[in-house]
Backbone as numpy.savetxt, mean C-alpha at the origin, in Angstrom:
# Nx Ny Nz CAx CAy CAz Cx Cy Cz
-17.12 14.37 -3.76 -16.06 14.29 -4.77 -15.89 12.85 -5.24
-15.67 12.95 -6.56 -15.08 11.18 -7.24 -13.75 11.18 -6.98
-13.27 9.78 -6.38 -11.97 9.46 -6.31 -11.63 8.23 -6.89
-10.90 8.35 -7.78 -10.33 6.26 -8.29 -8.78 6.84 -7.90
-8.75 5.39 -7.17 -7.22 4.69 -6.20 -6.78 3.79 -7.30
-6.16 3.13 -7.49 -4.99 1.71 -7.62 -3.89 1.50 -7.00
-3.40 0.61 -7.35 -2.32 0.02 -6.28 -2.01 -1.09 -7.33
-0.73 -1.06 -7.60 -0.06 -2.33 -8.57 1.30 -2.61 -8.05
1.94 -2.34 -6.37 2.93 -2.45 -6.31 3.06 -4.15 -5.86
2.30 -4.79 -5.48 2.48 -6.34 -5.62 1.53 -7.29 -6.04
1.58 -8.58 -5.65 0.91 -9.36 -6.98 -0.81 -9.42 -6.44
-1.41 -8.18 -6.02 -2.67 -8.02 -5.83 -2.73 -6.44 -6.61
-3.43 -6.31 -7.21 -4.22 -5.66 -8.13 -5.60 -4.74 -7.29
-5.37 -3.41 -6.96 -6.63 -3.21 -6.35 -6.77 -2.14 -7.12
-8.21 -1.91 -7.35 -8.61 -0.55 -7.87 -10.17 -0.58 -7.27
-10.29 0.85 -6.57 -11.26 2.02 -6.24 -11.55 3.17 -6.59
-13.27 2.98 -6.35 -13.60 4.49 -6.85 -14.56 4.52 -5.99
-14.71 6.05 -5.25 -16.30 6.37 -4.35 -16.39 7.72 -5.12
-17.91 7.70 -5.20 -18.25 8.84 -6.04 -18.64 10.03 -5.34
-19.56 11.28 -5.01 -19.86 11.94 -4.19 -20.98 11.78 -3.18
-21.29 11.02 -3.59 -22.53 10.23 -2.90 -21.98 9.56 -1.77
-21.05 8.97 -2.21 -20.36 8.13 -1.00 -20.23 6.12 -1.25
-21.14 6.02 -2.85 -21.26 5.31 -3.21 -19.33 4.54 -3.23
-19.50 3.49 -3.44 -17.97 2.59 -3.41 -18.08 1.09 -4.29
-16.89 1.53 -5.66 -16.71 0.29 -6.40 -15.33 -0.40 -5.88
-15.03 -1.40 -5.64 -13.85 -2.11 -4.97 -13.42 -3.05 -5.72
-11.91 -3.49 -6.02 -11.83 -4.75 -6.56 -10.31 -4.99 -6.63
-10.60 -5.81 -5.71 -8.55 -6.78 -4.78 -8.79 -7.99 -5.86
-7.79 -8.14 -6.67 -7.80 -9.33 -8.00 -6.38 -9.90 -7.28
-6.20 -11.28 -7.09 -4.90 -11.60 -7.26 -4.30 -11.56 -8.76
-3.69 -11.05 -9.40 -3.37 -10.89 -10.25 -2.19 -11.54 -10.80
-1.43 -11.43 -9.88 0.43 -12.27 -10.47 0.96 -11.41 -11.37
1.51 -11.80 -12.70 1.96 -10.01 -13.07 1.21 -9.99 -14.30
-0.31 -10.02 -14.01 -0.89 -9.57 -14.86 -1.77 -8.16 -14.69
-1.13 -6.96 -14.50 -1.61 -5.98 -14.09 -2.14 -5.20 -15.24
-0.86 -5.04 -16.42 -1.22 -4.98 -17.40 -1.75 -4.97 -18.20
-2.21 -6.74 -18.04 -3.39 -7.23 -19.03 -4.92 -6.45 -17.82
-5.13 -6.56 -16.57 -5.92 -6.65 -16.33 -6.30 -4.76 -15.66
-5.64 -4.03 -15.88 -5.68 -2.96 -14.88 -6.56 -1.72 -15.49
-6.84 -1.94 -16.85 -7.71 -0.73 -17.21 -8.93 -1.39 -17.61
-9.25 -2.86 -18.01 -10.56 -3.36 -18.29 -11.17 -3.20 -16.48
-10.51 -3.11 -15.61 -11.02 -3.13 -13.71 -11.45 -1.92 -13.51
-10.46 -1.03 -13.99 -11.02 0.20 -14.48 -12.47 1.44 -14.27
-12.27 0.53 -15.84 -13.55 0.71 -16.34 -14.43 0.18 -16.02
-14.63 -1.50 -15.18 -15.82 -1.94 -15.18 -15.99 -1.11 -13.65
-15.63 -0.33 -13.09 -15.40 0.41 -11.54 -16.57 1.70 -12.23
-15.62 2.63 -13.00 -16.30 3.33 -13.57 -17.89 3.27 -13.93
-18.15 1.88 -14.90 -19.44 1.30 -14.84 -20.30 1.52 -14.30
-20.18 0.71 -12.98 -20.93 0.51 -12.00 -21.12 1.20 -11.67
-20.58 2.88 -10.99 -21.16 3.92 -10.74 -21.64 4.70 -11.39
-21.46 4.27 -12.95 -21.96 5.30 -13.98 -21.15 6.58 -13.86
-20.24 6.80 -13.90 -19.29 7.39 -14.29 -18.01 7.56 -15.27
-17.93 8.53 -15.97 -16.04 8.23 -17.09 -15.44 9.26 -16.43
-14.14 8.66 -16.88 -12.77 9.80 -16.35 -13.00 10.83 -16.07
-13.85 12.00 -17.08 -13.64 13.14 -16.64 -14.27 13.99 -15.75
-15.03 12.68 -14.79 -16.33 13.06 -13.60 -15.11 12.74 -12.15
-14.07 12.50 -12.70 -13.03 12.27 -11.86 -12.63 13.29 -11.21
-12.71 13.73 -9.63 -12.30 15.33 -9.41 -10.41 14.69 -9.11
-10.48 13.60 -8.55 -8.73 13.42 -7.78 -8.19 12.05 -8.11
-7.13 11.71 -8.43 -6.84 10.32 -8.90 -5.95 9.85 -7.38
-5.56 9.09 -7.32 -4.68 8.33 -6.38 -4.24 6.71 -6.82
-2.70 6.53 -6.31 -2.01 5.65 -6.26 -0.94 5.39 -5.29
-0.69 3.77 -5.30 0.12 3.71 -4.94 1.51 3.67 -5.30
2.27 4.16 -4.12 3.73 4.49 -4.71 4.66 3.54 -4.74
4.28 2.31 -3.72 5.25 1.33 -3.40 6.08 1.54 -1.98
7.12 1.19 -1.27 7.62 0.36 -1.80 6.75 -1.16 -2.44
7.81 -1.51 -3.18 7.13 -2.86 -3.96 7.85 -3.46 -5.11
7.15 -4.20 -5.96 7.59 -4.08 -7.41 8.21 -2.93 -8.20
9.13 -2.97 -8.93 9.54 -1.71 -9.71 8.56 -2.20 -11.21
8.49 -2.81 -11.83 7.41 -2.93 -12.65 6.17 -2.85 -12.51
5.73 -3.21 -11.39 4.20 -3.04 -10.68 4.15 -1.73 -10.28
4.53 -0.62 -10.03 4.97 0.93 -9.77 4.91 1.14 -11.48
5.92 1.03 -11.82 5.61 1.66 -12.83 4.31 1.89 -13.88
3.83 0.84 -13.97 2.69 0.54 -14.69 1.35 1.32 -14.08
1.06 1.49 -12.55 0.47 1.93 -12.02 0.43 3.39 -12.21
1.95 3.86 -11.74 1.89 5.44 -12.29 1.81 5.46 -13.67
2.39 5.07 -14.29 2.16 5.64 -15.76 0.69 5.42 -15.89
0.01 4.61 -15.66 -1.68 5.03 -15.96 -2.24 6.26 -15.30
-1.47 6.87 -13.96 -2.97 7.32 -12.96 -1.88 8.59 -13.53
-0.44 9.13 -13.83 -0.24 9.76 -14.68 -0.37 10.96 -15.82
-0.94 9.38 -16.94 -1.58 9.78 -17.85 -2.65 10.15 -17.76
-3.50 9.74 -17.13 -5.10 10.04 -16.64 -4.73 11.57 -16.44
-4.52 11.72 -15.13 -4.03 13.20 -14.37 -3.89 13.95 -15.34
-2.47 14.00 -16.14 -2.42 14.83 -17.20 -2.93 15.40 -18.55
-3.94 14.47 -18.86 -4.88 14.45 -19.42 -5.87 15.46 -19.31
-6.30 14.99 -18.41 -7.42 15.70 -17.63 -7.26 16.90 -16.67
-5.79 17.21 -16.25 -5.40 17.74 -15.42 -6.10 18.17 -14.36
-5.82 17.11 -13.81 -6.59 16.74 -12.17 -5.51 16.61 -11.27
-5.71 16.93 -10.38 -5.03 16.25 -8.96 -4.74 15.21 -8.88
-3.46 15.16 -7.87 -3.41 13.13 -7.63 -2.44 13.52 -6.53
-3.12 12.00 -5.49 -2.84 11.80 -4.39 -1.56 10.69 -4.22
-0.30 10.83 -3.71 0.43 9.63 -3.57 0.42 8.90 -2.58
0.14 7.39 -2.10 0.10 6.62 -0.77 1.06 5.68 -0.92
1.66 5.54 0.42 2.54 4.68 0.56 1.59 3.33 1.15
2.69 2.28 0.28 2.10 0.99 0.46 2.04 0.57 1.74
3.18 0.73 2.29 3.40 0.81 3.67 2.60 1.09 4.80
2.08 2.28 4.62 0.86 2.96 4.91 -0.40 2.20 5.28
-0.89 2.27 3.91 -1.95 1.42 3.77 -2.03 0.26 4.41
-1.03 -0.57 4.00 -0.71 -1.70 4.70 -1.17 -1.94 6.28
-0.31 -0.98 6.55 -0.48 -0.62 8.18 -2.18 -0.77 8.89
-2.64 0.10 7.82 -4.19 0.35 8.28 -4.76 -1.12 8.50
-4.25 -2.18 7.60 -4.85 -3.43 7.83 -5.23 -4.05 8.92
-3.85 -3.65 9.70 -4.01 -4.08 11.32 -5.49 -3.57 12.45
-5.81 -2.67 11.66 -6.85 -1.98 12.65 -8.06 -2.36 12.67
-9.00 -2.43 13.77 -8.25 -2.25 15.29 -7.58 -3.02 15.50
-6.17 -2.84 16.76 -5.01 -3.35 16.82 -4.89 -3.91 17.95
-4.70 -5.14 18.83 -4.91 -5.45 20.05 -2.76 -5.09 20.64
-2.35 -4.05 20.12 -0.98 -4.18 20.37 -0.49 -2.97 20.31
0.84 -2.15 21.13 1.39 -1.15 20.66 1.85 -0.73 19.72
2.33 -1.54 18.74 2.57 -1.11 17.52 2.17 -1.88 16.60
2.34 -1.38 15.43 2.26 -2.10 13.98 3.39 -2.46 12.81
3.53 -3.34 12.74 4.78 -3.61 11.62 4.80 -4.27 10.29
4.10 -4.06 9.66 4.04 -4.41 8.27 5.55 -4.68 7.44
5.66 -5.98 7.05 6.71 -6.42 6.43 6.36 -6.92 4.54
7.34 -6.28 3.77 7.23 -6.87 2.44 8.27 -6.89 2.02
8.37 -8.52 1.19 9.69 -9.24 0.99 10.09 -8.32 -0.29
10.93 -7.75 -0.08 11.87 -7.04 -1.21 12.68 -7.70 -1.70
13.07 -9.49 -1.58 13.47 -9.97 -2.27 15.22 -9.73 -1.46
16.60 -10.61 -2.11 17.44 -10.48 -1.67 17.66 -10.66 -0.14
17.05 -10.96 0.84 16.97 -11.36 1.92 17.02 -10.18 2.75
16.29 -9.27 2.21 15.77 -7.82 2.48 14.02 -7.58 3.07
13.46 -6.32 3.96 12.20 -6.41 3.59 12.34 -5.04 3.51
11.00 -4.76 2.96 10.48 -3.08 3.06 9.67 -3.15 4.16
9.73 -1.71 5.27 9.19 -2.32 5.92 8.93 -0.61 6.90
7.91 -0.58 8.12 8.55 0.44 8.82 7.41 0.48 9.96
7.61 1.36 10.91 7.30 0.90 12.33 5.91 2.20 12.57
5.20 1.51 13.50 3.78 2.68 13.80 3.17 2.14 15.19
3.01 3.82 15.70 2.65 3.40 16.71 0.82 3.60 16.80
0.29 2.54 17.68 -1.26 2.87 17.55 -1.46 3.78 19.19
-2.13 4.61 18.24 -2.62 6.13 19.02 -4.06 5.21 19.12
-4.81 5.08 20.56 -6.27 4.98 20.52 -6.87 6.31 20.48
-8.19 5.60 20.41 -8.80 6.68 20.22 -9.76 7.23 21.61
-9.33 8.49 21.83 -9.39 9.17 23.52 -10.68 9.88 23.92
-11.34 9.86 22.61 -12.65 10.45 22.97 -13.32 9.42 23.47
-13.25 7.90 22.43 -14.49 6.78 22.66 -13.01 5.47 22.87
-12.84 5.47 24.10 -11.35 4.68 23.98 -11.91 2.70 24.25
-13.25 2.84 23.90 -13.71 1.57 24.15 -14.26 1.25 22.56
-14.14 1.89 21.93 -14.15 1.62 20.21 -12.82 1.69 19.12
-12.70 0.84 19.64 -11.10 0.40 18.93 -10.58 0.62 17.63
-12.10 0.79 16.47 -12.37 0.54 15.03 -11.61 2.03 14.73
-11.72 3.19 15.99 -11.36 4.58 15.83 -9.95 4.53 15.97
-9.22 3.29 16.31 -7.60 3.79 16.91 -6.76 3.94 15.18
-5.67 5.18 15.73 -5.01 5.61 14.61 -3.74 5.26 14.57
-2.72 5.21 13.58 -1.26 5.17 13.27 -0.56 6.19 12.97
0.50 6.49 14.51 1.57 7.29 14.07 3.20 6.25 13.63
3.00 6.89 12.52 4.92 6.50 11.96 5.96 6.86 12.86
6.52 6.05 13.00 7.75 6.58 14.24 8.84 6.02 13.39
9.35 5.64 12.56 10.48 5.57 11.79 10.42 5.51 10.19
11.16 5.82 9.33 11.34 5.95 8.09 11.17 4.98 7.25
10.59 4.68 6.22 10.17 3.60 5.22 11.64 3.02 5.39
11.74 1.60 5.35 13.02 0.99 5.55 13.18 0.05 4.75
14.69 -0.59 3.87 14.86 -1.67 3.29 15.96 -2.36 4.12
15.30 -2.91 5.31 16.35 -3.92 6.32 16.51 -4.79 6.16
17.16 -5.81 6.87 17.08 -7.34 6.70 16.91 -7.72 8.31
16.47 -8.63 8.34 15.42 -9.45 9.31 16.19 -9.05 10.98
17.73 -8.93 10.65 18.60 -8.66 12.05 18.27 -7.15 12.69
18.37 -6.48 11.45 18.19 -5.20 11.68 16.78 -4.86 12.40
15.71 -5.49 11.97 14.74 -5.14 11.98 14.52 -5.73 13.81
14.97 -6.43 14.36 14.95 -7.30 15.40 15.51 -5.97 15.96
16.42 -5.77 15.91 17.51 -4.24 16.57 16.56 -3.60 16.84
15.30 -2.97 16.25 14.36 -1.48 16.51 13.29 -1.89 17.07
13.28 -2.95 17.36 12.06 -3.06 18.17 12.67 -3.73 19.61
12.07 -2.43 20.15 11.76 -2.57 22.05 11.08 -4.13 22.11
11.81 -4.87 22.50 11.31 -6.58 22.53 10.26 -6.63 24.09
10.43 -5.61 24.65 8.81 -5.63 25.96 7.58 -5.24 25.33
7.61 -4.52 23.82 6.25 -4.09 23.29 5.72 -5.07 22.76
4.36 -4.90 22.54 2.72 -5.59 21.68 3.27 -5.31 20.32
3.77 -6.14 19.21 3.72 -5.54 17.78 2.85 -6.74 17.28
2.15 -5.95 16.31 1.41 -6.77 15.37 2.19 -6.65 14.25
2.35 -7.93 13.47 2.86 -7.98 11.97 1.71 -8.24 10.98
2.29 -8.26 10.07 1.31 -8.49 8.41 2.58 -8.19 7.34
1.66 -8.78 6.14 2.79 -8.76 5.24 3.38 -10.19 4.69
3.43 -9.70 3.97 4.60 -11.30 2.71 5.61 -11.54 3.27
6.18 -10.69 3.42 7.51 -11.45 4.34 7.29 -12.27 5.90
5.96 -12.45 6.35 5.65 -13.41 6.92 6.02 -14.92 6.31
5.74 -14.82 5.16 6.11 -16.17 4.66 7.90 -16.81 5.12
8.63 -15.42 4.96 9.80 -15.86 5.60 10.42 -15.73 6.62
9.88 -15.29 7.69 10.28 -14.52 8.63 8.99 -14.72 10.06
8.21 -14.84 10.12 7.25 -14.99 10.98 7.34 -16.32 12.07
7.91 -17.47 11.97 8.67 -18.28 13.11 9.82 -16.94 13.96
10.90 -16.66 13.08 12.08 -16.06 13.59 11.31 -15.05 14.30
10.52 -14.03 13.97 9.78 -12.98 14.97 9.33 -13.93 15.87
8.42 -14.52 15.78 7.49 -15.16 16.95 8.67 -15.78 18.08
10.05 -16.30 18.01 10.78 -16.51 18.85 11.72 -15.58 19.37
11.81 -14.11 18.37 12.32 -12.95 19.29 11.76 -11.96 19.83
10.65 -11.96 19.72 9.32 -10.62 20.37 7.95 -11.59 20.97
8.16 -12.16 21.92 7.47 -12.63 23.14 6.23 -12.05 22.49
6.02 -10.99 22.54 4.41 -10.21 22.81 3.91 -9.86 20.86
4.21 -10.95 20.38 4.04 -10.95 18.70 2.32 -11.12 18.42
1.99 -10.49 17.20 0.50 -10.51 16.77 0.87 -10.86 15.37
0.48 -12.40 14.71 0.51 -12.25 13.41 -0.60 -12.21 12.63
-1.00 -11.34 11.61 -2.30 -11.55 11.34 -2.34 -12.36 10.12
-3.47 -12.70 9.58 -3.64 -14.26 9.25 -3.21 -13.23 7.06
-2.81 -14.50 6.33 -2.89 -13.97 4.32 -3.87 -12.75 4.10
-4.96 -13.12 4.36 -6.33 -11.89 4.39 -5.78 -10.66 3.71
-5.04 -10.07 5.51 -4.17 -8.54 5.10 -3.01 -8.46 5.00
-2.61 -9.27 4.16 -0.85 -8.78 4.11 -1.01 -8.31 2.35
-2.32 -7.96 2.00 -2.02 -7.12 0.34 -2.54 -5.87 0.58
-2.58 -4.83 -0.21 -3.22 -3.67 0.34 -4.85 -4.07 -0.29
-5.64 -3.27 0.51 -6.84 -3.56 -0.38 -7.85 -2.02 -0.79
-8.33 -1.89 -1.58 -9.55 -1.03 -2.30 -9.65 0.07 -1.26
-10.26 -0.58 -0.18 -11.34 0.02 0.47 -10.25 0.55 1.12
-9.09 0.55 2.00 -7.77 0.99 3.12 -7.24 2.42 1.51
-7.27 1.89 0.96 -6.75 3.25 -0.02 -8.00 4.42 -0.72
-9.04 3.86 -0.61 -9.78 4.80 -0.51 -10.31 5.82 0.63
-9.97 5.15 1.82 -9.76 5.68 3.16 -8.43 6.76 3.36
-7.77 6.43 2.98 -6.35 7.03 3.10 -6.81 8.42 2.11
-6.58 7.76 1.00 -6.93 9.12 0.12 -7.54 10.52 0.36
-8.95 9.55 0.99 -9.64 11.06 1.24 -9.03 11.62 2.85
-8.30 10.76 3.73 -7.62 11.88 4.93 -6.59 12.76 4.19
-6.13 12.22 2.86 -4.95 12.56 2.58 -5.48 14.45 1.79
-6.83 14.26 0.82 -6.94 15.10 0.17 -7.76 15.69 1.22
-8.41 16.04 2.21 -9.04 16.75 2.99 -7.96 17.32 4.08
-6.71 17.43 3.89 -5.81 17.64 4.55 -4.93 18.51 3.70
-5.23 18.68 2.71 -4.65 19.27 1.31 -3.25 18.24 0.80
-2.87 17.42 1.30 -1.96 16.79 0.76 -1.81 16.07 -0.50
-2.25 16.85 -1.81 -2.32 16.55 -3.32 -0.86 17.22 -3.61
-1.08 16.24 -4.82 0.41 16.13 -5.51 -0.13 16.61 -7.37
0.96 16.39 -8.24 0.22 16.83 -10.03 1.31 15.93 -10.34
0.41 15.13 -11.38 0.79 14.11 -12.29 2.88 14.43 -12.62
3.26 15.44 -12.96 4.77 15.63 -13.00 5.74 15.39 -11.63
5.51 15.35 -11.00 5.42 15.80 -9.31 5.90 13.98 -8.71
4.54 13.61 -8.86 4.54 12.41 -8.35 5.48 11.84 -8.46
6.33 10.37 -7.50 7.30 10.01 -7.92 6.91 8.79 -6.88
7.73 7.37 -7.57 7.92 6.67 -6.48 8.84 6.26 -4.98
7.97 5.54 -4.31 8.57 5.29 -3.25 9.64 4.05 -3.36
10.77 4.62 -4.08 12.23 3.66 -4.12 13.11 3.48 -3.34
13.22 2.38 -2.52 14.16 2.48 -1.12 15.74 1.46 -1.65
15.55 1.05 -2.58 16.64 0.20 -3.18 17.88 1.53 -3.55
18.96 1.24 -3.69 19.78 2.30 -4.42 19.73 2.17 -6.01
19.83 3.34 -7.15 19.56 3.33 -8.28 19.64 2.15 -8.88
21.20 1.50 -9.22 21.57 0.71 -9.33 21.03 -0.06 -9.17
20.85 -0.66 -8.32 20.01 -2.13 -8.15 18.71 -2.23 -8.23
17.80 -0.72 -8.35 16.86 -0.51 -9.27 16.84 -1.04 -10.92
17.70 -1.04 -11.27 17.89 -0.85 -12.54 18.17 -2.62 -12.54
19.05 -3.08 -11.84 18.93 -4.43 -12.62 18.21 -5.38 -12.03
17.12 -5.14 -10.85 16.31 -5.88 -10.47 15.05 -5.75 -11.60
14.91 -4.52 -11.85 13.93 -4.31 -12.78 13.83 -5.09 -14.08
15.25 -5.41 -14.39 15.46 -6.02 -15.78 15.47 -7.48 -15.16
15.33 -8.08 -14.27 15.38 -9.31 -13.53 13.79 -9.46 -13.68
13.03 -8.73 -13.39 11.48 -8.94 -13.43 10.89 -9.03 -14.64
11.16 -8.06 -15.75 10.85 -8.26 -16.57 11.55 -9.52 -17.58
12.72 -10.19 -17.47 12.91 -10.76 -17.87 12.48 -12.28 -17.51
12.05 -12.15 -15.87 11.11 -13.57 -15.32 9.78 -13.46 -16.06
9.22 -12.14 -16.43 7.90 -12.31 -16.48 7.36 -12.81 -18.02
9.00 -13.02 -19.09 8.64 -13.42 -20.57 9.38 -14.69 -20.37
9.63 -15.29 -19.14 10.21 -16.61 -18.71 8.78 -17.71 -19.07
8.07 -16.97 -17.77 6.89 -17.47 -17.47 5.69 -17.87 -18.74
């Protein structure tokens, strides 16, 4: 099966496609908030390379966020329009998620992926690593169970849910603000290095296909994002972004 992914919920830009072959086009752009300008010429040059157009597309996928509310939007409204178009399937992934996968293999009991939501908030949420019990000396196999709900905490809170005797590994942007303060309240801390704290290509093309071989497809009307803010402050953070981004 052909699958094209994106992901526009922060200032990395990824878009994938593996075709049935198994063939794989990839491409993590730092972008900044040029998603816009840059998200359907990436596209297409994806398409390209495998010699493929849209309508060799059997399943679309995106990400849902949490994240940007302008970077979400832009993302769905393309994979969307595509979908409905064509009326195809589409897969929704949480950023979170993905994220998570970065950590793997994991030298720790859990995983904690942090992203600065801004306001002295993160998005954020907790996983535990399941090894893997058949070959428990190949680590590359260990999996993530979610043990709590996509979260918009702030740094105290987040200190509160974690058992301070466990292994957590972090990742994530909100390392930038927050990664001293962990490292002096969780003894047994893993930080992993800029690398993986964006989602990338290849972790959402992975996801996708557990997601659609599991039947977990969604239809372009259906889809919705992953908004952990309350309406309200949806609404005027959004007009806060777009109004930085004709600042700039």
């Amino acid at each position: 099966m052909n699958i094209l992914v994106i992901e526009t919920s922060s200032q990395r830009l990824c878009v994938g496609l593996i075709n049935h072959r198994g063939r794989i086009a990839e491409y993590d752009i730092d972008s900044g908030i040029r998603h816009t300008e840059l998200l359907l010429p990436t596209i297409k040059k994806a398409l390209v390379r495998l010699r493929l157009t849209l309508k060799d597309i059997d399943y679309f996928a995106v990400g849902l966020g949490p994240g940007s509310f302008t970077g979400l939007r832009i993302g769905l409204a393309t994979i969307k329009g595509f979908a409905a178009a064509l009326q195809k399937p589409v897969v929704g992934l949480s950023t979170l998620d993905v994220l998570a996968r970065n950590a793997l293999p994991a030298n720790s009991q859990m995983v904690c992926p942090v992203i600065d939501a801004k306001r002295n908030l993160l998005f954020t949420a907790l996983y535990e690593v399941v090894p893997n019990k058949s070959s428990p000396c190949v680590q590359g196999l260990d999996k993530l169970k979610r043990i709590s709900p996509y979260l918009l905490i702030g740094i105290e809170e987040l200190l509160k849910k974690i058992d301070l005797r466990t292994s957590v590994t972090f990742l994530g942007d909100g390392l930038f603000l927050y990664q001293q303060r962990l490292k002096q309240e969780i003894r047994k801390s893993i930080f992993l290095n800029e690398q993986t704290w964006y989602p990338k290509a290849k972790t959402l093309i992975e996801l996708a296909r557990e997601l659609i071989d599991k039947g977990k497809i969604s239809d372009a009307k259906r889809l919705k994002p992953i908004y952990l803010y309350p309406k309200e402050c949806q609404i005027a953070y959004g007009k806060s972004q777009i109004a930085n981004r004709y600042r700039r």
